[in-house]
Structures are given as structure tokens and as C-alpha cells.
C-alpha positions in Angstrom: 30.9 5.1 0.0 29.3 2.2 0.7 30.5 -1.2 -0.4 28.9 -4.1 -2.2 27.4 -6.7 -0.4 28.4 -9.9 -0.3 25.7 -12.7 -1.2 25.9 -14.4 2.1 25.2 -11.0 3.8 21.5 -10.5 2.3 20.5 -14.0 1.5 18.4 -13.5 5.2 15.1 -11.8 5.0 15.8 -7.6 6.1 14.3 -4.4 5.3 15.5 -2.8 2.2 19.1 -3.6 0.8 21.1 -1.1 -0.3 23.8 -1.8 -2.6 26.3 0.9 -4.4 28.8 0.1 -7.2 30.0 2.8 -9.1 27.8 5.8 -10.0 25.0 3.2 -9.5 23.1 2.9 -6.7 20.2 -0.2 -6.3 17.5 -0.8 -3.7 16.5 -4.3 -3.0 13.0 -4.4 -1.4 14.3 -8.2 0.7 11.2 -9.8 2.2 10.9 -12.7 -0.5 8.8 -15.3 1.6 5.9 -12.6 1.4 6.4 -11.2 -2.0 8.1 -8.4 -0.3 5.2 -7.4 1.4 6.3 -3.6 2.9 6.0 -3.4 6.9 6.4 0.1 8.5 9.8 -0.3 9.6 10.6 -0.7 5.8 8.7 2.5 5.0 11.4 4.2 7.5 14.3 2.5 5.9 13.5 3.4 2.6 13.0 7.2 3.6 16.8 7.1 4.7 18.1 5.2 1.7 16.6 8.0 -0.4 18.3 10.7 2.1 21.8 8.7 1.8 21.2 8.8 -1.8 20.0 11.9 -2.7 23.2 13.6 -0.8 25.8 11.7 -2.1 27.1 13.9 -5.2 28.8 10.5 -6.6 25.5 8.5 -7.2 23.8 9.4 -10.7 21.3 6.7 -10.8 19.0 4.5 -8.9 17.5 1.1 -9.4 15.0 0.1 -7.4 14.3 -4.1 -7.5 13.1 -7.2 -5.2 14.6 -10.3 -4.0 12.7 -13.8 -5.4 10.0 -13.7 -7.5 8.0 -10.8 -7.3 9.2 -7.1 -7.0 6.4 -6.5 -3.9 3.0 -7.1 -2.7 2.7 -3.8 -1.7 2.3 -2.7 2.1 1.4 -5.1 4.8 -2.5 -3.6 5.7 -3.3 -6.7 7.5 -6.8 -7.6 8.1 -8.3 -5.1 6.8 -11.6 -5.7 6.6 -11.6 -5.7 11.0 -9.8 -2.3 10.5 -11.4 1.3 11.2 -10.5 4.8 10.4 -8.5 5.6 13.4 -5.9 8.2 13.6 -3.1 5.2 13.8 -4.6 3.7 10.5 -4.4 7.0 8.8 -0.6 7.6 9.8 0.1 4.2 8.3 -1.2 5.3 4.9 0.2 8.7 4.5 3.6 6.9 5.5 3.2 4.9 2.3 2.5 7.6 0.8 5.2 10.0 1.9 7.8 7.4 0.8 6.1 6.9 -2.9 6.1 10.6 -3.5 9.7 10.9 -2.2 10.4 8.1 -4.6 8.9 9.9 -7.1 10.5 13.4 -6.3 13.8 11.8 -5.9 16.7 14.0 -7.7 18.5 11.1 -9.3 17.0 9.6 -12.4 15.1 6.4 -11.1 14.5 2.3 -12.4 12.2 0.2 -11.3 13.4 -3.3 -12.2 10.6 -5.6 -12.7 12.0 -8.9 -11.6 8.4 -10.0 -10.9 4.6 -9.9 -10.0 3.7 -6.2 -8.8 0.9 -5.5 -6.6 -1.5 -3.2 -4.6 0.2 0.0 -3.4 3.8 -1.5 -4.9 2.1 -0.7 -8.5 2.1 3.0 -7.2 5.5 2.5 -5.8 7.2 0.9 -9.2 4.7 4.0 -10.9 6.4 6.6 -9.0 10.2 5.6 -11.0 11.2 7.4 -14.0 11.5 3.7 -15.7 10.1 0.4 -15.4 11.6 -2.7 -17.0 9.8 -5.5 -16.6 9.9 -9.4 -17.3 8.0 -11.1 -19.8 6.1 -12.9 -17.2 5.3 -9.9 -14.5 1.6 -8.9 -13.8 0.1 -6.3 -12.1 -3.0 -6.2 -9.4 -5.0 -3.2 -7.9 -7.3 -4.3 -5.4 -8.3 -1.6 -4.2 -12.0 -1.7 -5.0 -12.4 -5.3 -4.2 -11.0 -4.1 -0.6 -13.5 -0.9 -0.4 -10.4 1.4 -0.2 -10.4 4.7 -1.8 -6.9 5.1 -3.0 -4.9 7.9 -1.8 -4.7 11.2 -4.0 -1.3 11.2 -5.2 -1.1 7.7 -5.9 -4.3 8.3 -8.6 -2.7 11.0 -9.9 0.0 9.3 -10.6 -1.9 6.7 -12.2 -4.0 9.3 -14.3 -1.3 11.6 -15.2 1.0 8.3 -16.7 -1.4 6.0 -18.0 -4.2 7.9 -19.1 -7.9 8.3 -17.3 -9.0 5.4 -19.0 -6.8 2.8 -18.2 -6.3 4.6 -14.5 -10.3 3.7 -14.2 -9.7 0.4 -15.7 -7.3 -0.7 -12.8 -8.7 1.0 -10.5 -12.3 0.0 -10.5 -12.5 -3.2 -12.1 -9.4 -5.0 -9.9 -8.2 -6.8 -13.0 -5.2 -8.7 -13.2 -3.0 -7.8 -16.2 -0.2 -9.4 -17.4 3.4 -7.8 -19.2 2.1 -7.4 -22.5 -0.5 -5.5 -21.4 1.4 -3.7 -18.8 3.7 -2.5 -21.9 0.7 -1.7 -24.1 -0.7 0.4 -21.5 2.5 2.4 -20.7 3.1 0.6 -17.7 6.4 -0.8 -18.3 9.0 1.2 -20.2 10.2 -1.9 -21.7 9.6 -5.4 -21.5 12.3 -8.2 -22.1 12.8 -12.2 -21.0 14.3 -12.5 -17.3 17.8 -13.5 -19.0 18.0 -10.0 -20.8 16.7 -7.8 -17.8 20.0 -7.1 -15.9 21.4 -6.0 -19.5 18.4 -3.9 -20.4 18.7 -2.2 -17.0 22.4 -2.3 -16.9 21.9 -0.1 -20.5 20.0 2.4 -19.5 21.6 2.6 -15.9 24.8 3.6 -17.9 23.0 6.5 -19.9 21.9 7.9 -17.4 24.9 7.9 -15.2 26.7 9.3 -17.8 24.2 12.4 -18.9 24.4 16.0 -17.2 23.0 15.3 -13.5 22.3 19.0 -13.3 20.2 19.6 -16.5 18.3 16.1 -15.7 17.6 16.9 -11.8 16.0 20.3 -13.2 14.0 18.5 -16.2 12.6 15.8 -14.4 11.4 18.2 -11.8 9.5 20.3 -14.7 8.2 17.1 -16.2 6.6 15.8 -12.3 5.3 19.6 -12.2 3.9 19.5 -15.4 2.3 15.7 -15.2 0.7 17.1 -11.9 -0.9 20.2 -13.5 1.4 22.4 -10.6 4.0 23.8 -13.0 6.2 26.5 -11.7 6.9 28.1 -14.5 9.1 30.8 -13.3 11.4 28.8 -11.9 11.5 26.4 -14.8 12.6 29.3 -16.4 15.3 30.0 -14.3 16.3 26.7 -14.0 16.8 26.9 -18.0 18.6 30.2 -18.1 21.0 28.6 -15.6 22.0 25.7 -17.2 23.0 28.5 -20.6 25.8 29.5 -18.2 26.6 25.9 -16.5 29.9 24.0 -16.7 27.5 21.4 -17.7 26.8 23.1 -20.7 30.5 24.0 -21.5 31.7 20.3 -21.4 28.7 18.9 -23.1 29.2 21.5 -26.2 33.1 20.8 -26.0 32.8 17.5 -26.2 30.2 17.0 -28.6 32.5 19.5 -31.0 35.7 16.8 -29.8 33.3 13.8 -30.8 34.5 12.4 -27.3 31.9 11.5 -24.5 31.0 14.1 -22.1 32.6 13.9 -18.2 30.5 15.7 -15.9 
């Protein structure tokens, strides 16, 4: 397993940071002079974070996070008003796009900590986590129609299927800035807290999580995506529930709820 870093080894600009303690695993986007603007060699990176990840039968949790003070500007588009449709520019977007729905796919319960200002496709990113926690003082930007892009179909699905069609249109096609509060009000944010109380709040729910049934919650959260997307498989939600009546998830969780002891799974 992969050791902690030491602060002197990612004080340097990098691609993504990954950092395991514990059942915990955290991914620190690490480009703070640009508000952790994503280049395509970042896209790449985070694609085989996800792989490590996702295949190491220790990890039961991921938080996802920035270095400085904003989580990320989103992807690094350039200038895009000189840009055309060319088959290069189209590769560029479905990369972000790949890694955002692999995000979102991801079988471990996901956290998107909020240390700062989220923006552009890095709202879709942070979207694509099971759970934002956010600062008091984050905001949140779409640009998209002030830079006469039409946003990619799974990221305004995303948008649509976990904030509503009203606030989706509201982001999408007016630009606004919004602040936390809002961001909170709107669903956004799961929760929002002062930037001394964030690493708790995370650190909280990070521990849940690790210590529920990765099993049942791997098969749930896959229903709930399925569902949100209106692509339900229904059969093999099914089976996925009739499987877990037979699981040694199921044995310790009922043998240790009847011992009033924490389950171990």
C-alpha cells in the first residue's frame, strides 16, 4: 500500500497527489498557482488513480480535494475563442469527460472536499462525488454560455438529475457566480462549515463510510446513478439485492447489531 507523503514531497506543483492512510484514500488535484487548472496529462493521471483505487480491496473511501485556495478551475481549454471543432479538440473534451463519469461511477463511496472556489468543468467534476463539503467562503462559476460552449451530455445530466432542471438552467445559461450559501441551498454542497471545521466534517463522514458494508454500498450507489440517469437495470438491481440476503455482509452486520458491537467487514 502506498505511503503517506511527506510535506516536502508535494509542496512542488505535479499532477494529482495521491495520498493513502488507512482505509482512506485522498486525491489532491496540486496545480495551486492556476487554481488547479486540469491539463491533459492530469486527465491521464487521475484515470489511473481511480484504477489503483478501485482495485485495492483495502480502500473504502475516497476524498477528492485541492492544494491552495481553490479546489480547481476546471480544465485548461486555452484560448478558446481561436479554437475550432477539430477532431483533436473533440478528444480533449470527451477525455474530461471520461474521467468525470469514471469519477462518478467509481465503486468506493466518494468526497469532494471543498477547500475553495470551484469552476467551469471542475463544478461537474466536484458534481460527479457522492459528497461535497464545502467552506463557508467557496463559490461556484459555469461559464459555459458566456464562452458559446454547449456543455457535454453527461455533465448536464448530472447537473439536472442532482440539482433540479431549474437551477441546472439557472447555472447553465445565465453564468452566475454563486456563493456557499447558495451552493448549500441549491443542493450543491452536502454540507457547508468554516475552513477550521472542514478536515473534521470530512474526517466524520470519511469514517462512516469506511466503516459501512463496501458490498451492499458498491451495489446501492450503482442503483441510485442508474436511477438518477433514468437507465435503471432493474433486474440486476434485483439480483444485486437478493445477493446481499445471503452475504457475509449481511451475517455480521445482523450479528453485530444483535451484540450492540460495531460491525467489521
Amino acid at each position: 500500500m502506498m505511503q503517506r507523503h511527506s510535506p516536502a514531497a508535494t509542496d512542488a506543483a505535479s499532477m494529482p497527489v495521491l495520498d493513502i492512510k488507512g482505509a482512506r484514500a485522498a486525491i489532491r488535484l496540486n496545480r495551486p498557482k492556476h487554481l488547479n487548472r486540469l491539463q491533459p496529462e492530469d486527465l491521464d493521471g487521475l484515470l489511473k488513480l481511480f484504477d489503483r483505487i478501485e482495485a485495492d480491496p483495502a480502500l473504502r473511501v475516497l476524498v477528492l480535494t485541492g492544494t491552495g485556495r481553490a479546489f480547481s478551475a476546471g480544465y485548461d481549454l486555452g484560448s478558446i475563442a481561436e479554437r475550432t471543432a477539430s477532431a483533436q479538440e473533440q478528444t480533449a473534451g470527451s477525455a474530461f469527460e471520461i474521467v468525470v463519469n469514471r469519477l462518478e461511477d467509481l465503486a468506493l463511496p466518494t468526497i469532494c472536499r471543498l477547500n475553495g472556489g470551484v469552476y467551469g468543468g471542475a463544478t461537474d467534476l466536484a458534481l460527479a462525488c457522492d459528497f461535497r463539503i464545502g467552506v463557508d467562503t467557496c463559490e461556484m462559476f459555469m461559464p459555459a454560455a458566456r464562452l458559446g460552449l454547449h456543455y457535454y451530455k453527461s455533465g448536464i445530466t448530472r447537473y439536472v438529475s442532482r440539482l433540479g432542471a431549474d437551477n441546472a438552467k439557472r447555472l447553465f445559461l445565465t453564468a452566475e457566480k454563486i456563493g456557499a450559501a447558495e451552493m448549500l441551498r441549491i443542493g450543491y454542497l452536502t454540507a457547508m462549515v468554516p475552513a477550521e471545521a472542514l478536515d473534521q466534517e470530512v474526517d466524520q463522514l470519511a469514517g462512516i463510510l469506511a466503516g459501512n458494508a463496501p458490498l451492499a454500498m458498491r451495489g446501492m450507489k450503482r442503483t441510485i446513478n442508474e436511477f438518477a440517469r433514468g437507465r435503471l437495470d432493474e433486474e440486476a438491481a434485483d439480483r444485486r439485492h437478493r445477493d446481499s440476503m445471503r452475504s457475509a455482509e449481511i451475517k455480521e452486520g445482523v450479528k453485530a447489531f444483535a451484540e450492540k458491537r460495531p460491525p467489521k467487514f
